[in-house]
KEFI-405783 format. One record per residue (C-alpha): residue in three letters; x, y negated, z. Coordinates in steps of 0.5 Angstrom, whole numbers, m for minus. Layout:
// KEFI-405783
<site><aa>ala</aa><east>X</east><north>Y</north><up>Z</up></site>
...
***
This chain:
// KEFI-405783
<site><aa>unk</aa><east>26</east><north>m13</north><up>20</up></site>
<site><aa>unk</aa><east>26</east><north>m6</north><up>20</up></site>
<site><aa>unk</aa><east>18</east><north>m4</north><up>21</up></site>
<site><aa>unk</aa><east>19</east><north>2</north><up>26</up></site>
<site><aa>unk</aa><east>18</east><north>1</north><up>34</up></site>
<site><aa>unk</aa><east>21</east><north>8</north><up>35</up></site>
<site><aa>unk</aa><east>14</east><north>12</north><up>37</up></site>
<site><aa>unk</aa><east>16</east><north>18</north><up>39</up></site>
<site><aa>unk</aa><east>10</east><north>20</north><up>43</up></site>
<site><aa>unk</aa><east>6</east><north>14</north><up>43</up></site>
<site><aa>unk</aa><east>0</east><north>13</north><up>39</up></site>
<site><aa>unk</aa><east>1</east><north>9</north><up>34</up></site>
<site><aa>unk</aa><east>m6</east><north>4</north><up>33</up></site>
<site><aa>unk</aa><east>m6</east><north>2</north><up>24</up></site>
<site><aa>unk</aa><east>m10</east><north>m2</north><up>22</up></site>
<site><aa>unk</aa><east>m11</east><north>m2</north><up>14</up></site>
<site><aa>unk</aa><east>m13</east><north>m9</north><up>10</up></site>
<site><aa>unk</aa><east>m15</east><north>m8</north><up>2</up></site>
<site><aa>unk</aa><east>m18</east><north>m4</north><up>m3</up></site>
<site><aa>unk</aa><east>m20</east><north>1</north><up>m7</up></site>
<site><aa>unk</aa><east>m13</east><north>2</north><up>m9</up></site>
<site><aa>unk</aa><east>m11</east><north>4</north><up>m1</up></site>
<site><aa>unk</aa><east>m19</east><north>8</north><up>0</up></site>
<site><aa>unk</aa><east>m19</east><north>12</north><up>m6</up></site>
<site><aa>unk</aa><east>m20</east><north>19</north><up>m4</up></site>
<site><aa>unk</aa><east>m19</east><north>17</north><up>4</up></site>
<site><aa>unk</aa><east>m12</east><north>16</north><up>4</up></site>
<site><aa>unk</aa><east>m11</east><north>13</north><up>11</up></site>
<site><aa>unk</aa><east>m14</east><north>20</north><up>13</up></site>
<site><aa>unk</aa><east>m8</east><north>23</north><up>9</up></site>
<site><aa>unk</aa><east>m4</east><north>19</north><up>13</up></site>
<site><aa>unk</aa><east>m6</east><north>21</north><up>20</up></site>
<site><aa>unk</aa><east>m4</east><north>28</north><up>17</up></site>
<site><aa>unk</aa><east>2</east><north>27</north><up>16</up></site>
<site><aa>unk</aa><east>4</east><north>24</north><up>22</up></site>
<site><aa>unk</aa><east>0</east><north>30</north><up>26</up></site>
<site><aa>unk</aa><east>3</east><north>35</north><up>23</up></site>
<site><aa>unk</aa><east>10</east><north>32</north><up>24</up></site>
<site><aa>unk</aa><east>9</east><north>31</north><up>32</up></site>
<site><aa>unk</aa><east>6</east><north>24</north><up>31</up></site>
<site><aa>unk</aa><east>m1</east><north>22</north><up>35</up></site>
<site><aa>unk</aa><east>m3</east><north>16</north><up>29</up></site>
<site><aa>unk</aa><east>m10</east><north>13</north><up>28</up></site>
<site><aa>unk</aa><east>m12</east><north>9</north><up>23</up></site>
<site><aa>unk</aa><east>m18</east><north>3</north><up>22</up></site>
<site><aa>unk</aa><east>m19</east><north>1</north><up>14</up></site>
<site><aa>unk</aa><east>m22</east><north>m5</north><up>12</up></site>
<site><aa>unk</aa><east>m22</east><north>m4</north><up>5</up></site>
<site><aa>unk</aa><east>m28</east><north>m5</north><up>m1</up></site>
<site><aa>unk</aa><east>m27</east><north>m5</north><up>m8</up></site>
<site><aa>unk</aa><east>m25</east><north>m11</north><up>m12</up></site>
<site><aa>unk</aa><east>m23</east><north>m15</north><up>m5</up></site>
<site><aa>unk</aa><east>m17</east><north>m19</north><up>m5</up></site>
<site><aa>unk</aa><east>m13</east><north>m21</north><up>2</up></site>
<site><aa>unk</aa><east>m17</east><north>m28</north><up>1</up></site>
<site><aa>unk</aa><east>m23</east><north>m25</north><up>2</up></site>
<site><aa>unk</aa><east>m23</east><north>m21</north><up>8</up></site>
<site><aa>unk</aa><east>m20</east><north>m28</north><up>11</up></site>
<site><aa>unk</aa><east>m27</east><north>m31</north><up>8</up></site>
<site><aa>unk</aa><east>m31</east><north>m26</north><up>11</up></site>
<site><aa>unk</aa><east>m28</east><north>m27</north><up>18</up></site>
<site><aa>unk</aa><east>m27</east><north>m20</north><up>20</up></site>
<site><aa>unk</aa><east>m20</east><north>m20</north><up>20</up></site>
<site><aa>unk</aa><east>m21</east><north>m24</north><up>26</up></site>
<site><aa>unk</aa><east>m25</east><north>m19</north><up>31</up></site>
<site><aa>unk</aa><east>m21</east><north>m13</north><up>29</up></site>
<site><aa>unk</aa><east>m15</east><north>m16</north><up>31</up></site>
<site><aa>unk</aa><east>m18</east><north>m17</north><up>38</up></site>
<site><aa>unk</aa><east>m22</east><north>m11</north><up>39</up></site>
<site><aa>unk</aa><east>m16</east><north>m6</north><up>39</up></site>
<site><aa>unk</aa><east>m8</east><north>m6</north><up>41</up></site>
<site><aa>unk</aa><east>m6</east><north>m5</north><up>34</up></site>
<site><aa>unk</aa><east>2</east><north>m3</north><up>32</up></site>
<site><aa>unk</aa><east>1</east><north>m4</north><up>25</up></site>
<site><aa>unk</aa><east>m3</east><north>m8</north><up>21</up></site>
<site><aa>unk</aa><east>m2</east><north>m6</north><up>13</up></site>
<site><aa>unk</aa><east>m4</east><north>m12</north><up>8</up></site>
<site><aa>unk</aa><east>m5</east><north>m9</north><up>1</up></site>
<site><aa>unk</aa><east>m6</east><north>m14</north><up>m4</up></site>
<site><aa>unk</aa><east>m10</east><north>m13</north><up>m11</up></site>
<site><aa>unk</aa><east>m6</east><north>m10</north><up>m17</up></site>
<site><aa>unk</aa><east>m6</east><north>m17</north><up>m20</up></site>
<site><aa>unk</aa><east>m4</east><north>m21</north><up>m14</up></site>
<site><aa>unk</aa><east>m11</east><north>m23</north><up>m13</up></site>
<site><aa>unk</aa><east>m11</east><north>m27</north><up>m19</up></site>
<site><aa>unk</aa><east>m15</east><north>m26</north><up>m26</up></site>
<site><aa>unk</aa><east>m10</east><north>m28</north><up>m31</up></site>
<site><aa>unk</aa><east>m11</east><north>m25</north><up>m37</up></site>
<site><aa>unk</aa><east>m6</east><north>m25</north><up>m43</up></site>
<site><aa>unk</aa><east>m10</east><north>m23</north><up>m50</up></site>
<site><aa>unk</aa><east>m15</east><north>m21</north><up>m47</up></site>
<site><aa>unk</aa><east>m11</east><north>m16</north><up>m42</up></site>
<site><aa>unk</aa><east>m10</east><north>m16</north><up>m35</up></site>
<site><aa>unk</aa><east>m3</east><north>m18</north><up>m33</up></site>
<site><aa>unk</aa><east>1</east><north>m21</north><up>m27</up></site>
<site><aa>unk</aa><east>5</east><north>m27</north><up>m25</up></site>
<site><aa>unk</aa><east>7</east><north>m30</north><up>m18</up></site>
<site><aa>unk</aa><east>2</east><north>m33</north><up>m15</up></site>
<site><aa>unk</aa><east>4</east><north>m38</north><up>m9</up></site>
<site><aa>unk</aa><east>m4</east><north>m37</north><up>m8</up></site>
<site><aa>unk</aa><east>m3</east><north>m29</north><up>m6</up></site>
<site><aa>unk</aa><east>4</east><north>m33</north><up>m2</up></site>
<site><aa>unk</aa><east>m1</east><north>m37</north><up>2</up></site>
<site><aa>unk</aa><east>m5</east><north>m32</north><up>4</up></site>
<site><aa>unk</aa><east>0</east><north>m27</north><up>6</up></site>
<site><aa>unk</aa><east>2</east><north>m33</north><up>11</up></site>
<site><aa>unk</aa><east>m4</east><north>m33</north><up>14</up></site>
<site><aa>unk</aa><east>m5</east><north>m27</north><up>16</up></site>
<site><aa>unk</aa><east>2</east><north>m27</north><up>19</up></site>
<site><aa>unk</aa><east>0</east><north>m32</north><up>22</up></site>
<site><aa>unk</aa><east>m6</east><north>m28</north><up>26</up></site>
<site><aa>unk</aa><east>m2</east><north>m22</north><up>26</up></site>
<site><aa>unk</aa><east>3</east><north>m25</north><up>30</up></site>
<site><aa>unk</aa><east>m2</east><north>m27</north><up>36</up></site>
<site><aa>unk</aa><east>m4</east><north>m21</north><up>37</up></site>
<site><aa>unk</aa><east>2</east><north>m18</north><up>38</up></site>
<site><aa>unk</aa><east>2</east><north>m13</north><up>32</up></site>
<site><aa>unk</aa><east>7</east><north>m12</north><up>26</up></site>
<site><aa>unk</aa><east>4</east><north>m15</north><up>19</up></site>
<site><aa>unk</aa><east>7</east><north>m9</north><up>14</up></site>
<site><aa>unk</aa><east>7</east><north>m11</north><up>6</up></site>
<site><aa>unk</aa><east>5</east><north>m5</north><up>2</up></site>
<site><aa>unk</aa><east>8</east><north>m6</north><up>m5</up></site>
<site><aa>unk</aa><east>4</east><north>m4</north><up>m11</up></site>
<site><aa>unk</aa><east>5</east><north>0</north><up>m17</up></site>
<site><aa>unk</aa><east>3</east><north>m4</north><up>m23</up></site>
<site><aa>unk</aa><east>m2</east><north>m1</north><up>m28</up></site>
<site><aa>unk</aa><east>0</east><north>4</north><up>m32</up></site>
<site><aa>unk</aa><east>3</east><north>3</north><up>m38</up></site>
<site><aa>unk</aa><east>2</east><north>m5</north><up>m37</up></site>
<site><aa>unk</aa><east>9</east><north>m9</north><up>m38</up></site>
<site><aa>unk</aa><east>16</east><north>m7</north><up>m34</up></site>
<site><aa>unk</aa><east>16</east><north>m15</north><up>m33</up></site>
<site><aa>unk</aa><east>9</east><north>m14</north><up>m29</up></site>
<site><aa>unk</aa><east>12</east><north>m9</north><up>m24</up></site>
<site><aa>unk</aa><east>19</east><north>m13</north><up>m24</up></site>
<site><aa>unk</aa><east>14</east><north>m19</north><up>m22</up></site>
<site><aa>unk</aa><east>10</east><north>m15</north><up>m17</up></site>
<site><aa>unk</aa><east>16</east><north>m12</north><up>m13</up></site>
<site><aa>unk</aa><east>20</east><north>m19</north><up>m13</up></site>
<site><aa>unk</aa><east>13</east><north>m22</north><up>m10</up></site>
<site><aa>unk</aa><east>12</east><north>m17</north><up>m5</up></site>
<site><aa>unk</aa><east>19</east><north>m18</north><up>m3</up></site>
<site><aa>unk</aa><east>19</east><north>m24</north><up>m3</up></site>
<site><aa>unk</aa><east>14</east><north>m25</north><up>2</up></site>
<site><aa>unk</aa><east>17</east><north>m21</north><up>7</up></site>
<site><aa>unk</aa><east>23</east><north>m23</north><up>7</up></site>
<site><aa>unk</aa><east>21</east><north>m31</north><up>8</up></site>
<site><aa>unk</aa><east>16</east><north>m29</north><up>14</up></site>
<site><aa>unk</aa><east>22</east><north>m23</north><up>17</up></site>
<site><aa>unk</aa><east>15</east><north>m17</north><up>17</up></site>
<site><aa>unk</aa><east>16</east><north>m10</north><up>14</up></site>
<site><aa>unk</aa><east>15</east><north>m7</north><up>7</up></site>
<site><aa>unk</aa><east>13</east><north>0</north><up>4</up></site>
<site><aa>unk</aa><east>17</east><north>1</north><up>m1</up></site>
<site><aa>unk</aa><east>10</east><north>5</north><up>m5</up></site>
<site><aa>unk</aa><east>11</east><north>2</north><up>m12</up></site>
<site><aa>unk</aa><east>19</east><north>5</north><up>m12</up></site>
<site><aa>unk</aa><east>17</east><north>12</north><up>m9</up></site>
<site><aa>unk</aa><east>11</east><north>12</north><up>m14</up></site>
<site><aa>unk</aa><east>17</east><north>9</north><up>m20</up></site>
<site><aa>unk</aa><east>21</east><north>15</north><up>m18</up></site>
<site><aa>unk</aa><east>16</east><north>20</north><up>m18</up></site>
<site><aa>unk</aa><east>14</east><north>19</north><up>m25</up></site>
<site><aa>unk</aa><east>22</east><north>19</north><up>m27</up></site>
<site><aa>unk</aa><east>23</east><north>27</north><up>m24</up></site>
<site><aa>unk</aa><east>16</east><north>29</north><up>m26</up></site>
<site><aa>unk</aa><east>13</east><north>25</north><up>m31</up></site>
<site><aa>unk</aa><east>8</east><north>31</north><up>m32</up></site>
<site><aa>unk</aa><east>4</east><north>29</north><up>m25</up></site>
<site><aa>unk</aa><east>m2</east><north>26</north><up>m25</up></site>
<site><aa>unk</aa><east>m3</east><north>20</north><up>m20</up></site>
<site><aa>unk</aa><east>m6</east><north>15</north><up>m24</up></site>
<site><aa>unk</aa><east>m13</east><north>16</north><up>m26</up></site>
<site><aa>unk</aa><east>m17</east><north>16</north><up>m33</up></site>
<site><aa>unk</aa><east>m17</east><north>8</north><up>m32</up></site>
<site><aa>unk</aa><east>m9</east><north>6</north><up>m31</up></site>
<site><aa>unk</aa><east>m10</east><north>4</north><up>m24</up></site>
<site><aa>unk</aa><east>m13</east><north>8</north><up>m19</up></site>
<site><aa>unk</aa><east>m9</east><north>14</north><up>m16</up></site>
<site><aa>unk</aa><east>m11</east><north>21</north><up>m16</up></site>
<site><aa>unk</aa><east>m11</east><north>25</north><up>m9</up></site>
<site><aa>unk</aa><east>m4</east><north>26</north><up>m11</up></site>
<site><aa>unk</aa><east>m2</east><north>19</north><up>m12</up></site>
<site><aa>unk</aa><east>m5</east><north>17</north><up>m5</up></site>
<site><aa>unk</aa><east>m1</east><north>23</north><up>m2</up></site>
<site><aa>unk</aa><east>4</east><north>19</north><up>m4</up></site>
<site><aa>unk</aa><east>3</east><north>13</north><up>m2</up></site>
<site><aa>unk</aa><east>1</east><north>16</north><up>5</up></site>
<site><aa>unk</aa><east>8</east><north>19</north><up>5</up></site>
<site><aa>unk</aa><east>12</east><north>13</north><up>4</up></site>
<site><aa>unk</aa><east>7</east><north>9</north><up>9</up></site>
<site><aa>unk</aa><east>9</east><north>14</north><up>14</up></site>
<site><aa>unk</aa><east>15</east><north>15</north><up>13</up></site>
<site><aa>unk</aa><east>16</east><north>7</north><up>13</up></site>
<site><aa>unk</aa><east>13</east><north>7</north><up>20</up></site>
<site><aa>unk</aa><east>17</east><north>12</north><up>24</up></site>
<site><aa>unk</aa><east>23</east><north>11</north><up>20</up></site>
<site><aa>unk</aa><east>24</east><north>18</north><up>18</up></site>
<site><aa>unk</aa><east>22</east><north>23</north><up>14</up></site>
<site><aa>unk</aa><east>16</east><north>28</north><up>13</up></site>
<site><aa>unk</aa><east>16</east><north>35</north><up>14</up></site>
<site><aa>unk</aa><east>14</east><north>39</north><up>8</up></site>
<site><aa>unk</aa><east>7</east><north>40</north><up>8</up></site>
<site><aa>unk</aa><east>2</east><north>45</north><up>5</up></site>
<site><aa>unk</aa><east>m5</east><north>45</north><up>6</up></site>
<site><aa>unk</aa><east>m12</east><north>43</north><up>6</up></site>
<site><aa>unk</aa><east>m13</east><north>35</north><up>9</up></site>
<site><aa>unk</aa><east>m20</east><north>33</north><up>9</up></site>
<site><aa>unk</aa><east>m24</east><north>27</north><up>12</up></site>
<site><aa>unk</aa><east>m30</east><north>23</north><up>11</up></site>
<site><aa>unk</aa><east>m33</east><north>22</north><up>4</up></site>
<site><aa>unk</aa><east>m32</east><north>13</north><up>1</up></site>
<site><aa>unk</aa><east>m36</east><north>11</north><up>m4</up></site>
<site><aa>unk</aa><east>m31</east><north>9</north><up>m10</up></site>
<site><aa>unk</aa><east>m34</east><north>4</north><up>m12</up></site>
<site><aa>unk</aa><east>m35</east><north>0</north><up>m5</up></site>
<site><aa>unk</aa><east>m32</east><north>4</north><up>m1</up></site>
<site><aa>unk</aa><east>m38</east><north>5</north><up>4</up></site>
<site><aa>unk</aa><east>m35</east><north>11</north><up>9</up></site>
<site><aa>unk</aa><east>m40</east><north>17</north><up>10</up></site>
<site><aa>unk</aa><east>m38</east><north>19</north><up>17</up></site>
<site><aa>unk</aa><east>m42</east><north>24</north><up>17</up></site>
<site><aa>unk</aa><east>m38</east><north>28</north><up>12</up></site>
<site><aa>unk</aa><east>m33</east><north>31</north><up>10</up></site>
<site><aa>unk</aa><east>m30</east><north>32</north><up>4</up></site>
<site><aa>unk</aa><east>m24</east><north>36</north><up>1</up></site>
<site><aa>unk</aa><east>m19</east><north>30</north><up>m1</up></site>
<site><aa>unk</aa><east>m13</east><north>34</north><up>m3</up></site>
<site><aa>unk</aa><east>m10</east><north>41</north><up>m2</up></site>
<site><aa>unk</aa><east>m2</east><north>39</north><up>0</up></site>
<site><aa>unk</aa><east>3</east><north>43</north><up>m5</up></site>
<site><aa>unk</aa><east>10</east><north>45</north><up>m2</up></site>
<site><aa>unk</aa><east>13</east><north>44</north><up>m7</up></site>
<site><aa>unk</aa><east>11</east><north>36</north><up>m9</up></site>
<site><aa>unk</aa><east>11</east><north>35</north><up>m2</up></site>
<site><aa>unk</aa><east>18</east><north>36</north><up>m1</up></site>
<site><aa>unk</aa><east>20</east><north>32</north><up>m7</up></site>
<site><aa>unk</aa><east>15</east><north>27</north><up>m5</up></site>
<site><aa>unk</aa><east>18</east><north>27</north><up>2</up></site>
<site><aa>unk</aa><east>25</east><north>27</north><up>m1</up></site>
<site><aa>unk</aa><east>24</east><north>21</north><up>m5</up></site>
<site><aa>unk</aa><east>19</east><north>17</north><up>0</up></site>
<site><aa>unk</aa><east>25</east><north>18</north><up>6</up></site>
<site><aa>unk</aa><east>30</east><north>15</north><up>1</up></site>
<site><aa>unk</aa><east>27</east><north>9</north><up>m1</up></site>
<site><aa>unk</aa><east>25</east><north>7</north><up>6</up></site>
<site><aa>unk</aa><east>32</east><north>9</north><up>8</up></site>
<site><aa>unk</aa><east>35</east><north>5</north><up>2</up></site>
<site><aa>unk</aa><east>32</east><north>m1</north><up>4</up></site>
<site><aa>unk</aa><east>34</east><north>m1</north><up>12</up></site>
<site><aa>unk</aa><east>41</east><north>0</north><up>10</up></site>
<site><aa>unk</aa><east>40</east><north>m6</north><up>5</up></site>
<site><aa>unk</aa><east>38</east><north>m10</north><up>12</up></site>
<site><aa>unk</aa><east>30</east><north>m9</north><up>10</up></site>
<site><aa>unk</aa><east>29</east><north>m13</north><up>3</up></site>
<site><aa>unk</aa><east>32</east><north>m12</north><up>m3</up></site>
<site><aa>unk</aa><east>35</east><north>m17</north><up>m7</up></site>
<site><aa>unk</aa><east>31</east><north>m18</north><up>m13</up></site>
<site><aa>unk</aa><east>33</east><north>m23</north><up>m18</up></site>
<site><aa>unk</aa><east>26</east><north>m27</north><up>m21</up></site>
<site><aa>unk</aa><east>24</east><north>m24</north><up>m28</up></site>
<site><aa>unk</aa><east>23</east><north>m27</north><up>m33</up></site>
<site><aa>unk</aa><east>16</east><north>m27</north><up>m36</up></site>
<site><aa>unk</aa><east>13</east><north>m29</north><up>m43</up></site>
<site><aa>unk</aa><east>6</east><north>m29</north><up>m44</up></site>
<site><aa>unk</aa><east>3</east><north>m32</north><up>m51</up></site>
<site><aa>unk</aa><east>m1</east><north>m38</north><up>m51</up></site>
<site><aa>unk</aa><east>m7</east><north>m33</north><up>m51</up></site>
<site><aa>unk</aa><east>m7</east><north>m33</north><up>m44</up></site>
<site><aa>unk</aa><east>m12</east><north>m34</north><up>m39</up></site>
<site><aa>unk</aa><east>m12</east><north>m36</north><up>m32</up></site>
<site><aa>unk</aa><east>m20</east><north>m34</north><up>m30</up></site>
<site><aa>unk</aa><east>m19</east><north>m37</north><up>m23</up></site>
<site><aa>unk</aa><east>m19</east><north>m45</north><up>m25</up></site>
***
């Protein structure tokens, strides 16, 4: 399934579902940004706080009203860096598939099909310096799931991947391993775009403001604006170059790409907090 409906000049209605790792430093309004500066009218609501997992926002029942107050194109799911599991491994966090996460991806499908939207699955990065199974094993989950359930995928975790081997010097993770900096939802926000026009960004160069959200909860203060980054040319281009190319490569690879399920080896110090 290829995510783009081919907008041209239509507006586009996004609605964003998450957590912290999708509103820090406003990135939805780094995403409206681009899609302005590149001749696309793109609004966005986000529905996102910190710690939540998708099963949350089924739990609280927000999803449900959200759904019917608007005519919405996109809906993106954004999943915790863990897949919404508290599986610990000598006392670190580490990932596993999880059908828990699985199930909740069908469950909202499920929603977001009756309301006539296209569900979007964003593939996280891992946690920095964490395991390259880890990575393996998120990449596989998320595209697992969408290609059971035929709904787009943006290629994030592959563009935040490529970045970090062409400039490993650039900061996008924060002091905790797992936030991003402004320029690592930048990056996030151009591989969004990218995902939902099927094209690529010009290169950008300039100051992009919002409304300022809390980190902590993600409370926005609409009676604020902010700096969230000022855009350099240069990292545009390379970013916009590399963001393209992995929606590119997964259009041509007929949406999903094969991944072999990774082997993973945890020592008996491990812990699932959820049981």
């Amino acid at each position: 399934m290829s995510a783009c409906k081919s907008p041209g000049n239509k507006r586009l209605n996004v609605l964003l579902v998450g957590n912290s790792s999708i509103y820090y430093n406003n990135m939805p309004t780094m995403l409206e940004y681009i899609a302005h500066e590149n001749g696309q009218d793109l609004k966005t609501k986000l529905i996102a706080y910190g710690g939540y997992t998708l099963q949350d926002h089924l739990n609280d029942g927000t999803i449900e009203k959200t759904l019917d107050s608007l005519s919405w194109d996109f809906v993106i799911l954004n999943e915790q860096s863990t897949l919404g599991e508290h599986f610990m491994v000598d006392g670190l966090r580490r990932v596993k598939e999880s059908n828990s996460f699985y199930g909740t991806v069908r469950k909202f499908v499920s929603k977001i099909n009756k309301s006539g939207a296209e569900t979007v699955v964003l593939s996280l990065y891992p946690r920095k310096n964490s395991p390259k199974s880890d990575g393996e094993t998120l990449d596989y989950s998320y595209m697992k799931i969408a290609k059971e359930l035929d709904i787009g995928l943006s290629p994030v975790s592959y563009t935040w991947r490529d970045i970090l081997k062409v400039r490993s010097n650039w900061q996008i993770y924060r002091e905790d391993n797992l936030h991003p900096t402004p320029l690592g939802s930048f990056i996030t926000a151009t591989t969004l775009y990218s995902t939902l026009t099927n094209s690529k960004s010009m290169f950008l160069e300039g100051e992009i403001t919002g409304p300022l959200i809390e980190e902590f909860d993600g409370t926005i203060h609409l009676d604020s604006i902010v700096s969230s980054i000022k855009v350099d040319k240069s990292k545009s281009q390379i970013i916009n170059e590399l963001a393209y190319q992995n929606v590119k490569n997964l259009s041509e690879s007929g949406g999903y790409f094969r991944l072999a399920k990774p082997v993973q080896i945890f020592t008996k110090d491990s812990t699932n907090l959820n049981l």
